[in-house]
N, C-alpha and C positions, 0 to 999 in steps of 0.2 A: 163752721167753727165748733159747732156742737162735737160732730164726729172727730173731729181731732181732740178738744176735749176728753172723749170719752175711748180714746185709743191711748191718749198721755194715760189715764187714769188704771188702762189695764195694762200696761206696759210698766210702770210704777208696781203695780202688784206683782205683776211679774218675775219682774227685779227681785222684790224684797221671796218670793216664794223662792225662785232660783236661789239667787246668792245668800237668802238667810238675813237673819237683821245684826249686823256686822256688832252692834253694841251688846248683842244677845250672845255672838261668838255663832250664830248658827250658821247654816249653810251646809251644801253638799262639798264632801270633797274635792271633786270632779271638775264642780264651779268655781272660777274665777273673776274675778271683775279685772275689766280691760280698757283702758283711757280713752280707745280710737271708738270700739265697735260695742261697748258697754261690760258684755260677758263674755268668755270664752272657758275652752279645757283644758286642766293644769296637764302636764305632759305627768307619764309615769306613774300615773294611778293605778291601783291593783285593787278589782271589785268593791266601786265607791258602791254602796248602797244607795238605792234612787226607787221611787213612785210617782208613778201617774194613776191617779184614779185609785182602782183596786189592786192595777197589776205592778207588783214590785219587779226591779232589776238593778243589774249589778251595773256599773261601768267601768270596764279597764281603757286608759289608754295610753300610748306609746309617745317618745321621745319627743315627734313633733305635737304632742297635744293632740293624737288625731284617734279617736274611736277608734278601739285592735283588740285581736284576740287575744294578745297579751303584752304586756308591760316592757315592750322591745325597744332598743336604741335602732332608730331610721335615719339612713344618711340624708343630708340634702338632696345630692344625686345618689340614684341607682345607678345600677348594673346594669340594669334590664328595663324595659320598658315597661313604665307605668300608667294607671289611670287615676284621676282623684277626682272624685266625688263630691261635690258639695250642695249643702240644701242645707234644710229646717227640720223641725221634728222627724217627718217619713224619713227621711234619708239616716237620720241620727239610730232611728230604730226606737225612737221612747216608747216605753213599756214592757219593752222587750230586752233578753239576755244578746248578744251580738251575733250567736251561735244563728238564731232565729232572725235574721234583719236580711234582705236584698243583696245591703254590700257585703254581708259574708258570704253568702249565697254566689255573689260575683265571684268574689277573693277564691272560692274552690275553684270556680268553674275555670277561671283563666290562672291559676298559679300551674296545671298542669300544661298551659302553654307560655310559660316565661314569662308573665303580665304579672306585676305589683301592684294591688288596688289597694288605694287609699282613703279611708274615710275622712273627711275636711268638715262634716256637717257638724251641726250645733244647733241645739232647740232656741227655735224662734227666732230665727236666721231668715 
C-alpha cells in the first residue's frame, strides 16, 4: 500500500511537471493531456523547448504526434515498409536534440534501405 501510495504521489508530480499547472497556463508545448493514457505529443510541433536536469532540448514532432526530425504530414499507411518504436524516456531520447537519440540513428541507417522509422515513444510511458 505504501508503495503504491508513493508511486500515486510521483506520478501526480509528474503530471503537473510534464503538462504544467493548466491554471497557471504552464506546460510544454510538446505536452498534451490525453483522457485514455493521461499524457501524450501534440502532433506538428516545431522545436518545443524542453529540460531534464541540466541538459536542455528541443522537440519537434510530426503529424502523427510522433518524435521527427521535422514537422512532417505522415500518412497512416506508407509506401514502404515501416518500423515504429515505442517506449518511455530512452527511446523518447530526453535530454537530447533528436539528431542525437538511437531512433535517428535508426531512421539513417534503414531510410537508405526503404525502411520508415517511427518514433511512437513518450516520457514515462
Amino acid at each position: 500500500m505504501l508503495y503504491l501510495a508513493i508511486f500515486l504521489a510521483f506520478d501526480f508530480a509528474y503530471a503537473r511537471w510534464v503538462l504544467g499547472d493548466p491554471s497557471e497556463g504552464g506546460g510544454r508545448a510538446h505536452a498534451v493531456a490525453h483522457p485514455v493514457h493521461h499524457h501524450d505529443l501534440a502532433p506538428l510541433v516545431v522545436g518545443s523547448p524542453d529540460r531534464w536536469g541540466p541538459l536542455g532540448f528541443s522537440v519537434t514532432t510530426n503529424s502523427l504526434g510522433f518524435r521527427d526530425t521535422t514537422a512532417r504530414e505522415v500518412p497512416m499507411r506508407g509506401d514502404r515498409p515501416r518500423i515504429l518504436l515505442m517506449g518511455d524516456s530512452f527511446t523518447f531520447g530526453v535530454g537530447y536534440d533528436y539528431a542525437r537519440t538511437f531512433a535517428h540513428a535508426f531512421t539513417r541507417a534503414l531510410s537508405a534501405r526503404g525502411v520508415e522509422v517511427l518514433n511512437a515513444a513518450v516520457v514515462s510511458y
